[in-house]
LUMNU-70418 format. One record per residue (C-alpha): y, x, z; residue in one letter. Coordinates in pm, 1 decimal, always signed. Each point is the difference from the previous one (the first is absolute). Example, Ala and Ser with C-alpha at 12.3 -4.5 7.8 and 13.67 -1.06 7.14 Angstrom:
! LUMNU-70418
+----------+----------+----------+------+
!        y !        x !        z ! rest !
+----------+----------+----------+------+
!   -450.0 !  +1230.0 !   +780.0 !    A !
!   +344.0 !   +137.0 !    -66.0 !    S !
+----------+----------+----------+------+
//
This chain:
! LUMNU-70418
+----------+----------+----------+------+
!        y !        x !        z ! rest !
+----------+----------+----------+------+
!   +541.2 !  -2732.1 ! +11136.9 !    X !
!   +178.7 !   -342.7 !    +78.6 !    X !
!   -220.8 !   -161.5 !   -118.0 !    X !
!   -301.1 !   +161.1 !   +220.7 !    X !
!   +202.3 !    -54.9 !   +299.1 !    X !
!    +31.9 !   -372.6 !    -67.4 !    X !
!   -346.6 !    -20.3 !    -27.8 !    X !
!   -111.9 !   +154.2 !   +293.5 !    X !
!   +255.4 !   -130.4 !   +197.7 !    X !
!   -170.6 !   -337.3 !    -82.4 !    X !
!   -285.5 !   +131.0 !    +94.9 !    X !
!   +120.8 !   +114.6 !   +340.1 !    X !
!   +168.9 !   -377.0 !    +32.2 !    X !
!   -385.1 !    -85.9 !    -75.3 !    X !
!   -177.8 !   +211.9 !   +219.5 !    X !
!   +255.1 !    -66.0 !   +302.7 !    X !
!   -135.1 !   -342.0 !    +32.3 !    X !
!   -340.8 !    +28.2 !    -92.1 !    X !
!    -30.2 !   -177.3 !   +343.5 !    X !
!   +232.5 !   -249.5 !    -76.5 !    X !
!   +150.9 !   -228.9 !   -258.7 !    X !
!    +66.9 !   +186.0 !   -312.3 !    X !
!   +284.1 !   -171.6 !   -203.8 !    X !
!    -55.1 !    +54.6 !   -372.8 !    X !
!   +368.6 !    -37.4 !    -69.6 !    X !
!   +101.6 !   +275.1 !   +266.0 !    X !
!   -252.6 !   +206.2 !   -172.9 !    X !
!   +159.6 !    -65.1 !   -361.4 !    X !
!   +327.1 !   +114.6 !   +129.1 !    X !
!    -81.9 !   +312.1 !   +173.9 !    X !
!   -151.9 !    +84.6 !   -361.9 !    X !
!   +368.6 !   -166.1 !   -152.3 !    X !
!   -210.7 !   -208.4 !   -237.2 !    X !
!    -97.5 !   -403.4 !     -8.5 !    X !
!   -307.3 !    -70.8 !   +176.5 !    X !
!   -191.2 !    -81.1 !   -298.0 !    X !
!    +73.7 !   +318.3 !   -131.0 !    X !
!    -75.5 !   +198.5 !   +309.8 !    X !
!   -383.0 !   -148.7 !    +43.2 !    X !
!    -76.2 !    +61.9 !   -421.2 !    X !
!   +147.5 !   +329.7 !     -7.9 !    X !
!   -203.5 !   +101.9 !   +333.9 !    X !
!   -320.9 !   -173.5 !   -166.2 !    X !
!    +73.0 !   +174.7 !   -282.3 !    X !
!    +52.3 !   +365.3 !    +88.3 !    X !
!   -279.4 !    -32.9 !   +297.7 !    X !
!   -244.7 !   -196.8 !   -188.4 !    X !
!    -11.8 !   -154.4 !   +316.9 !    X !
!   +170.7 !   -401.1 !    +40.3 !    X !
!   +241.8 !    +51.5 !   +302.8 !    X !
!   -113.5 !   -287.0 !   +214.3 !    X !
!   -369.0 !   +235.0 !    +13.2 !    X !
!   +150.1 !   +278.9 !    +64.8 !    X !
!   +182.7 !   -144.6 !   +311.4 !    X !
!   -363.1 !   -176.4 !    +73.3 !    X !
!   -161.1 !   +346.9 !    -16.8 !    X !
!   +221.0 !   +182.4 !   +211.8 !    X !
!    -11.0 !   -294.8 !   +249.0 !    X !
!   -364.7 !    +21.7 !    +49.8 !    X !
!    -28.4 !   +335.7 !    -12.0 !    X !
!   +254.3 !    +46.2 !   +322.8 !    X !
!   -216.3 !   -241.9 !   +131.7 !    X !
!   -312.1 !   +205.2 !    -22.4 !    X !
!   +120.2 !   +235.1 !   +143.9 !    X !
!   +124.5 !   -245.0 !   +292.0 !    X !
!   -342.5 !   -120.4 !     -3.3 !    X !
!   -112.3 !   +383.6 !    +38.8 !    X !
!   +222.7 !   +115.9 !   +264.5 !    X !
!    +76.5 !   -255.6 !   +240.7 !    X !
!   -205.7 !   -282.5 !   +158.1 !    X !
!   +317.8 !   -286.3 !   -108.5 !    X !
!   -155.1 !   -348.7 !    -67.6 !    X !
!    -67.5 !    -74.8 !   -375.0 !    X !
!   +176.1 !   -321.7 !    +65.0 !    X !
!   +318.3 !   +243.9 !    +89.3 !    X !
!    -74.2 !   +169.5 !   -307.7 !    X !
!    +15.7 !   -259.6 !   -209.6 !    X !
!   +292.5 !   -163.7 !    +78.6 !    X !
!   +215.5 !   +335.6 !     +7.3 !    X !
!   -109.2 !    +80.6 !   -367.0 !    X !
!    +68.5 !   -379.7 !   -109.2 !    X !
!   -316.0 !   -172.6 !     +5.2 !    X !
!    -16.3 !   -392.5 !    +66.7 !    X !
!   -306.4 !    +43.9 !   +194.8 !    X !
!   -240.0 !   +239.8 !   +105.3 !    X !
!   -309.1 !   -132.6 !   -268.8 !    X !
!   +276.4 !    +81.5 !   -263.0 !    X !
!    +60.5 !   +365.3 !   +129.2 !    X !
!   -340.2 !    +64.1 !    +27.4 !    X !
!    -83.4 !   -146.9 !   -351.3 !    X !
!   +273.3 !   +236.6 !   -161.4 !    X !
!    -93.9 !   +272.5 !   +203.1 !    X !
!   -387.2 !    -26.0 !   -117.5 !    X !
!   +105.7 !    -20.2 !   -362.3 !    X !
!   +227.5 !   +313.7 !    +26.5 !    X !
!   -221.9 !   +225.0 !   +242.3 !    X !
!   -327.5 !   -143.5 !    -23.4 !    X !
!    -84.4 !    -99.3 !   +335.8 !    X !
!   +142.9 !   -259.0 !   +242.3 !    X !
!   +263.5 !   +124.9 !   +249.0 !    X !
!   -273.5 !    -18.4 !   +281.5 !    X !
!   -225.1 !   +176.2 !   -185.2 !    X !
!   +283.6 !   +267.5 !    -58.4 !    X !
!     +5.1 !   +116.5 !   +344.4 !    X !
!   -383.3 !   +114.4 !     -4.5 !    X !
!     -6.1 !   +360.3 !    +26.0 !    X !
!    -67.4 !   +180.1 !   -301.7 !    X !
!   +126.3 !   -276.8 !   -271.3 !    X !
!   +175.0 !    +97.2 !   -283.6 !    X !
!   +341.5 !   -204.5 !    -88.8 !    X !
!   +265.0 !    +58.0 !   -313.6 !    X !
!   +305.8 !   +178.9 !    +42.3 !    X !
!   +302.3 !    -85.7 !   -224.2 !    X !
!   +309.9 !   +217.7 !    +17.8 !    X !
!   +366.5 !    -58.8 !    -16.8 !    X !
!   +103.5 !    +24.5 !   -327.0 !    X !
!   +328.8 !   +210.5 !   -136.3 !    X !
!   +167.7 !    +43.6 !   -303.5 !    X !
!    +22.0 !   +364.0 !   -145.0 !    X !
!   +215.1 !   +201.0 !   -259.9 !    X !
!   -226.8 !    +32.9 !   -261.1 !    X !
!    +96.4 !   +219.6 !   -346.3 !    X !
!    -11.6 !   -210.0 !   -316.2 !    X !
!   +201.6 !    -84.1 !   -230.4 !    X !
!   -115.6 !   +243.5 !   -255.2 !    X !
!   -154.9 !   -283.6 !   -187.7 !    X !
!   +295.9 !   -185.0 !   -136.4 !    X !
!    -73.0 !   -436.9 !     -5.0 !    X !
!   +137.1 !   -218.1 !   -267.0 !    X !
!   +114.9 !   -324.0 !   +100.5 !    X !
!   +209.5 !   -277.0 !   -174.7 !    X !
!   +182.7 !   -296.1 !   +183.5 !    X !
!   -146.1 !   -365.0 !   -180.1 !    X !
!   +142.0 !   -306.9 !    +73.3 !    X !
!   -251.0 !   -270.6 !    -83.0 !    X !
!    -35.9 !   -381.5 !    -12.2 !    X !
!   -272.9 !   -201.9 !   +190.4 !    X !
!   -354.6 !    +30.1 !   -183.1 !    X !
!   -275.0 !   -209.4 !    +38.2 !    X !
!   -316.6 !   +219.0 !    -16.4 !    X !
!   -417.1 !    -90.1 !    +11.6 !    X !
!   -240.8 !   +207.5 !   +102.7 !    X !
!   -319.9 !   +153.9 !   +241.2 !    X !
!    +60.8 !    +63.7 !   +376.2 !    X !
!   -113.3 !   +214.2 !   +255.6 !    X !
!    +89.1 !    -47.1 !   +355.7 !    X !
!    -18.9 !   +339.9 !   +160.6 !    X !
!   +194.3 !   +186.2 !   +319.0 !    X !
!   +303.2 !   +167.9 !    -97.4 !    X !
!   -151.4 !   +319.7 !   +130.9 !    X !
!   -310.1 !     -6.2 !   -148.3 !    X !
!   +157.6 !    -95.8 !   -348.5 !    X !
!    +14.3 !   +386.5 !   -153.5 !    X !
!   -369.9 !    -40.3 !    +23.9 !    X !
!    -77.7 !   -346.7 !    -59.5 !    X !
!   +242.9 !    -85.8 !   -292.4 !    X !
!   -161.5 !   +312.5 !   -278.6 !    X !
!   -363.0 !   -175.2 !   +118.2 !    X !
!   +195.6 !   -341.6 !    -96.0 !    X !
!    +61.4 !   +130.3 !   -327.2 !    X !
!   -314.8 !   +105.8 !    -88.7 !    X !
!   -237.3 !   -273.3 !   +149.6 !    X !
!   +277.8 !   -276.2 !   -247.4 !    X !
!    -57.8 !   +274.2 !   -299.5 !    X !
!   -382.7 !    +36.5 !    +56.9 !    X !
!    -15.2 !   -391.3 !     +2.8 !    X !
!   +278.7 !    -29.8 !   -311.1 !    X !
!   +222.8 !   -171.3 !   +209.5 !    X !
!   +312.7 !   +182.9 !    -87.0 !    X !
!   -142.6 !    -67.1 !   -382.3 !    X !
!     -2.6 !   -374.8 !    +78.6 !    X !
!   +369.8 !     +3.0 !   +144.6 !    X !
!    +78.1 !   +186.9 !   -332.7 !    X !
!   -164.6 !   -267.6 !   -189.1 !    X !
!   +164.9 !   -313.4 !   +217.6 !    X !
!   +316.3 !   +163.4 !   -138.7 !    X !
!   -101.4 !    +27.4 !   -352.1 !    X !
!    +57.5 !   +388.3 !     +8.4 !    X !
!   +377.6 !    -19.7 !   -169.5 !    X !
!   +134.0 !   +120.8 !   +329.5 !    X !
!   +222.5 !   +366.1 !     +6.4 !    X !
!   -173.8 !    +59.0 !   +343.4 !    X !
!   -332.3 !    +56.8 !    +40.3 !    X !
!    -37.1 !    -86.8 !   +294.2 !    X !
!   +169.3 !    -83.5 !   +313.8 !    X !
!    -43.3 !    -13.7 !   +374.6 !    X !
!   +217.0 !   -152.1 !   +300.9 !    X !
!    -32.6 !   +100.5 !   +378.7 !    X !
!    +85.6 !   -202.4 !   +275.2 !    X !
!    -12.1 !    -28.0 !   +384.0 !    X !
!   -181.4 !   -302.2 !   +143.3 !    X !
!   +123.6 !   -189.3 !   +328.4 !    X !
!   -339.4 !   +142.3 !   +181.5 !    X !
!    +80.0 !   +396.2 !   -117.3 !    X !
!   -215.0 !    +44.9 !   -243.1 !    X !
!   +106.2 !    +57.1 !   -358.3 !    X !
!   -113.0 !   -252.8 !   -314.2 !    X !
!     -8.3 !   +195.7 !   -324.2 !    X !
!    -36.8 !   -132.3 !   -368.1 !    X !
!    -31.1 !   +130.4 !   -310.4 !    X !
!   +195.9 !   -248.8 !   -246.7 !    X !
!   +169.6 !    -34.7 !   -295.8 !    X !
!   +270.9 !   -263.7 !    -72.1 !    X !
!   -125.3 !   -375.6 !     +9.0 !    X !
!    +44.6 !   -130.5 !   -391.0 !    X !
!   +185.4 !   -281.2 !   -100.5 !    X !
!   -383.3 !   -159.2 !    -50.8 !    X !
!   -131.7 !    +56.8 !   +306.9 !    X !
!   -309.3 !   +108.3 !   +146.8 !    X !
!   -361.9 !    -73.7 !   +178.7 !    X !
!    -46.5 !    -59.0 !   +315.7 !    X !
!   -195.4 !   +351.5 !    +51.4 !    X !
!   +352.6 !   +154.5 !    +37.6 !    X !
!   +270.2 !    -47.0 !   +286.8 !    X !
!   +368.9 !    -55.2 !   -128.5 !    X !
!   +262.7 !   +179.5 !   +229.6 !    X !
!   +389.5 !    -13.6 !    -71.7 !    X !
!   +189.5 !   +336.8 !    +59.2 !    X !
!   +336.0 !    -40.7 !   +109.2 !    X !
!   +308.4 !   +151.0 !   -200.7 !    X !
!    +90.2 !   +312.0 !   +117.9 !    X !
!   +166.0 !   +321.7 !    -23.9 !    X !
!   -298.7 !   +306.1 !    -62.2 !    X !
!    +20.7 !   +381.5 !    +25.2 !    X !
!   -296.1 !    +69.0 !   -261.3 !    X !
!   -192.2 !   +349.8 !    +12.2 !    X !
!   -170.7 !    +74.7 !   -255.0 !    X !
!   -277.0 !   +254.9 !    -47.1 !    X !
!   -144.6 !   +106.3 !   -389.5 !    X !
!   -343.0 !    +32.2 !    +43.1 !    X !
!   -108.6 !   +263.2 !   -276.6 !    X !
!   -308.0 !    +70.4 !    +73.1 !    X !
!   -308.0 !   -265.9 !   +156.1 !    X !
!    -64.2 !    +64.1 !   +382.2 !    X !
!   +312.7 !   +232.4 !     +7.6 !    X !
!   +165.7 !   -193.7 !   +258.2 !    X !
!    +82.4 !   -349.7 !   +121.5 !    X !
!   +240.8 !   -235.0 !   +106.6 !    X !
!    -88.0 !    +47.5 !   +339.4 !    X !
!   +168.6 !   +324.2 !    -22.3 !    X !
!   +332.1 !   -130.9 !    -82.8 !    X !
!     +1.8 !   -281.5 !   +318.6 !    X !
!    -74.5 !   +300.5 !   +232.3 !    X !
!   +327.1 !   +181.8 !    -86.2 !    X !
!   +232.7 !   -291.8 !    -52.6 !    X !
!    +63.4 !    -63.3 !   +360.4 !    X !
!    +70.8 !   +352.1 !   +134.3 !    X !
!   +136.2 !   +162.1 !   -287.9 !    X !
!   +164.9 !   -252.5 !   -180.7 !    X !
!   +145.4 !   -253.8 !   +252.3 !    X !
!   +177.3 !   +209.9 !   +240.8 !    X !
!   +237.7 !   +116.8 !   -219.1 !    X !
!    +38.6 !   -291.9 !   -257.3 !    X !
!   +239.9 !   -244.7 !   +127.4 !    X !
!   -231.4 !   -279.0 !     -5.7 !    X !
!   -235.7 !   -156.5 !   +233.4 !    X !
!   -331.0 !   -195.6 !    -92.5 !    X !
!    +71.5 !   -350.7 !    -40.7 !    X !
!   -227.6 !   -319.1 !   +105.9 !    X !
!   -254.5 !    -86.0 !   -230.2 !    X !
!   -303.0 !   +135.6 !   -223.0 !    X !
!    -48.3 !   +319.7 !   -137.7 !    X !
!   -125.2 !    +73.8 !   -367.8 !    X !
!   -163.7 !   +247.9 !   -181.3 !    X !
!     -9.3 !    -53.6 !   -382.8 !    X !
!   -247.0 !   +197.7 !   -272.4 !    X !
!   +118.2 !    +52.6 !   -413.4 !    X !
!    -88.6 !   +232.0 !   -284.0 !    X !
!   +297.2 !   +208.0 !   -142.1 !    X !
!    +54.0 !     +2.1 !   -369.2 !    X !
!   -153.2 !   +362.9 !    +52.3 !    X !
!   -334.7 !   -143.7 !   +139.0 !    X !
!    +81.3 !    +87.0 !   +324.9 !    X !
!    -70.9 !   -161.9 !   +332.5 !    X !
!   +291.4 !   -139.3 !   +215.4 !    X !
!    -21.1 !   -153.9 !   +355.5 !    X !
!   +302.4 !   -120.6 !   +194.4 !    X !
!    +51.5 !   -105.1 !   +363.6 !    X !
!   +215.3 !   -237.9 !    +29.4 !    X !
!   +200.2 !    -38.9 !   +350.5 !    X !
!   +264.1 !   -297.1 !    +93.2 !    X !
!   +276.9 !   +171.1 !   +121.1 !    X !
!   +295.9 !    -83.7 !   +142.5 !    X !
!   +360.8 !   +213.5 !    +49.0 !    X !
!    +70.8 !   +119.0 !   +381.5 !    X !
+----------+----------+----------+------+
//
């Protein structure tokens, strides 16, 4: 339950000055974690990055501004932090549909995002596996996709099968001569813009390769690894394992998520099984 209460008293921090300047770092605290930490794990657990979740529940208090009083959109726009009043209305247009003038028509439909809050929920009854890796910088090569972070549980499995439908995950194989332990890896990281760039790699030999292929260096790092034995095709997926790591395994760990990328890493067994592995850089409190 500490935990929860951290969290939502972040979250009451946040929406407390919805109509004002919102300091990331005051946020952090409230949640007693580093800032970094505070906007992944939200983005994580949400599925929603924190900086559009703030942007969401801006404009929708603003709708309902719009809808209830006659205050000047110029007003409006500089009490939920807009520049200018072309740069409210273009946000509020791509969020609601229709321009802020257009809003107050009677009869026109706008969104409605909620406050969110953490809840108590029961797991646990599925133990995790994890190991703690400390590992030196690699130098990996690779196909990206540049995708937003909340979008990427979607995006990333269509990824994988449009570079398998073309053989591109054969041709990284290939590029690496095929003596490598790991089938295949992939690194996640956040871009300066929000989005999130995603590659599936494998590590750059001594040789080199073509040009088709970006070359990205991963920092060394400490890395809880979770690891999930696939025994069956289509049973389940890695995507499974990211959506429990932050509210199950986390809060009660003793580490917090470091900077830098995140991993996921596919073998055989000696059995013929499957293994995938998300990797996460963290980082003791």
């Amino acid at each position: 339950m500490d935990w929860l209460d951290r969290m939502n008293s972040a979250l009451d921090y946040i929406e407390a000055n919805l109509t004002g300047h919102i300091e990331m770092s005051t946020a952090a605290r409230g949640a007693c974690c580093s800032e970094y930490h505070f906007s992944r794990m939200f983005a994580f657990i949400t599925g929603v990055p924190l900086s559009e979740y703030i942007r969401r529940r801006r404009l929708t208090l603003a709708g309902f501004e719009l809808k209830n009083s006659d205050v000047k959109i110029i007003d409006l726009a500089t009490k939920y932090g807009y520049d200018s009043p072309n740069s409210f209305t273009r946000a509020f247009q791509v969020l609601h549909g229709v321009t802020p003038s257009e809003a107050r028509k009677p009869g026109v439909g706008l969104l409605s995002f909620s406050r969110l809050s953490f809840t108590i929920s029961i797991r646990g009854d599925v133990s995790m596996n994890y190991r703690i890796v400390n590992e030196g910088e690699a130098t990996l090569f690779g196909i990206s996709l540049t995708t937003k972070g909340s979008e990427a549980y979607e995006t990333v499995p269509a990824f994988w099968d449009e570079c398998e439908e073309k053989r591109i995950t054969n041709r990284i194989v290939e590029a690496a001569r095929g003596d490598e332990k790991v089938l295949l890896k992939s690194v996640a990281w956040d871009t300066d813009d929000g989005m999130m760039k995603y590659l599936i790699c494998l590590d750059l030999p001594q040789w080199g390769v073509s040009d088709e292929f970006e070359v990205v260096t991963v920092p060394a790092r400490t890395w809880a690894v979770f690891p999930l034995v696939i025994e069956r095709p289509g049973e389940q997926s890695i995507i499974s394992i990211w959506k429990r790591i932050f509210p199950e395994w986390f809060p009660n760990s003793g580490y917090e998520m470091d900077s830098g990328p995140r991993q996921e890493r596919c073998y055989r067994r000696e059995d013929g099984l499957m293994v995938v592995e998300a990797w996460v850089p963290v980082v003791t409190k």
